[in-house]
N, C-alpha and C positions, 0 to 999 in steps of 0.2 A: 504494500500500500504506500503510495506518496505522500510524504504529510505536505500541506500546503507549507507555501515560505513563510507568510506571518504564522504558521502555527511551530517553527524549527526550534528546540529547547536551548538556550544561549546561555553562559552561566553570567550573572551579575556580579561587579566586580566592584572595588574600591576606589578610592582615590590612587594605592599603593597595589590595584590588581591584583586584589586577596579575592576569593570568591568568598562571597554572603550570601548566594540564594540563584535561583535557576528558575527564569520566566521563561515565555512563549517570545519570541523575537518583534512579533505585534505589540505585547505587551510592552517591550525594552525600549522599544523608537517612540513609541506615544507617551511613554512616561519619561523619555531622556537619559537612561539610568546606564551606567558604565556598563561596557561589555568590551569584548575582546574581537581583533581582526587583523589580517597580515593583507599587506601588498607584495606582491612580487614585480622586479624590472627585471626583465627579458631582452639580454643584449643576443646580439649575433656576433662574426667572429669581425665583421667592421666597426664594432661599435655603436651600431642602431638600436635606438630603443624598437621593441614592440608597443605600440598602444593599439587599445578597443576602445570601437567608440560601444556605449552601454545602449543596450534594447531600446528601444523606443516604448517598452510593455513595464520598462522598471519603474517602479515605485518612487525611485529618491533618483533623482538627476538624469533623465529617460534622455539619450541622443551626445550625450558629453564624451570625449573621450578621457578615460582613466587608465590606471597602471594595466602592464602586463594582463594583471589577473589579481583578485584579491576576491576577500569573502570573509564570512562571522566564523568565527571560531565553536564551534557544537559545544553543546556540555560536555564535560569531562574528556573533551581534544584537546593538546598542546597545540602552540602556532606553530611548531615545526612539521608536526603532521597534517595541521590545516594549509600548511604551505603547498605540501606535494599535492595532497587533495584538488588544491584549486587548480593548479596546475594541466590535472588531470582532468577536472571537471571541465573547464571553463576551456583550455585550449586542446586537448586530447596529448598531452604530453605525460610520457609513460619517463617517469624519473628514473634515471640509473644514477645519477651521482647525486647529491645535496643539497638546496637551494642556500647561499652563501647568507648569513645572520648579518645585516648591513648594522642598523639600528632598530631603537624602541621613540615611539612616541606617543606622549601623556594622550589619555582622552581630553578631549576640548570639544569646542565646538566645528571646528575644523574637519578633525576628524567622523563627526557625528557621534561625539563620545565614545569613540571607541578608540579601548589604551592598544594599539597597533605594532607591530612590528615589521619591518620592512627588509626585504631578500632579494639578492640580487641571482639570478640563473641564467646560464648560458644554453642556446639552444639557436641554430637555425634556419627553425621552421620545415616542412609547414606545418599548419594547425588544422587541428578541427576545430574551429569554434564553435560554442554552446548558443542555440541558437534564440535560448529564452533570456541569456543572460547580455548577447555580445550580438551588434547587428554588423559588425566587419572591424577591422583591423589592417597596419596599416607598417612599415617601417620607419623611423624615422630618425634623423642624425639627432646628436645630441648638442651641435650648434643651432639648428632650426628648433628644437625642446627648448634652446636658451631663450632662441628671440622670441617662442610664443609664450611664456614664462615671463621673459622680462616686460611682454605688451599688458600682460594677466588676461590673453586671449579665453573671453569666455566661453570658447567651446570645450576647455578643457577644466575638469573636478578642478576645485579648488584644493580636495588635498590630494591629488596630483601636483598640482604645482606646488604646494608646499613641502612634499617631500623631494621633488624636482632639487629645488631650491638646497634644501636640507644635503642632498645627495652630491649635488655640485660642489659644495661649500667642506663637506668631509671628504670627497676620493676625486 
């Protein structure tokens, strides 16, 4: 049986991403309450980011392009396994080696409250894309990421560019 996505058990977390209690994913977004989520940046062996642009059917930010690949972390999943998960999920990428641990960033509003971590994998291509999650994807340098990053082109998540930004600035 499928559970629907507002209905996915997320666990609720702290300010310090302790868990305290395990809602409905519907229930975590309408009340604002910290939860957990990884993005992964998908270079190739040029150095091109992968970005998706998101469903047009999604809930929160329908037609934006965002990272690689990202997603909520399940109840009682680590982010390293919800790393290869999405990987899997969202681009049809069958893991053989580790998605690289870049950094963590606090829940905010940015993030949609979710305390995140962020991985960098190499892979290049092609994809299956998920076709409830992702309406196409696309390569892209990471001098052109700068300049639509430095315009704050709104067709791209905001925390996309904020971890853009963040990414740039550590490696």
């Amino acid at each position: 049986m499928i559970i629907p996505v507002s209905q996915e058990l997320l666990d609720v977390v702290d300010e310090d991403d302790r868990i305290v209690g395990v809602k409905t994913r519907g229930e975590i977004h309408e009340l604002g309450l910290m939860h957990r989520s990884v993005h992964i940046l998908v270079f190739n062996n040029q150095g091109q980011l992968f970005i998706q642009k998101r469903s047009m059917s999604k809930d929160n930010q329908p037609g934006l392009c965002d990272s690689s690949a990202a997603g909520h972390v399940d109840s009682g999943e680590d982010y390293h396994s919800c790393a290869i998960r999405e990987l899997g999920e969202e681009l049809g990428v069958k893991v053989t080696t580790s998605p690289e641990k870049l950094f963590r960033l606090p829940a905010s509003t940015i993030t949609g409250m979710e305390h995140c971590i962020v991985y960098r994998f190499m892979h290049e291509g092609p994809f299956e894309l998920q076709a409830e999650e992702i309406d196409e994807g696309a390569w892209i340098s990471a001098e052109e990421m700068d300049r639509r990053v430095g315009e704050a082109d709104p067709t791209l998540t905001l925390v996309l560019q904020f971890i853009w930004k963040k990414y740039r600035q550590d490696f």
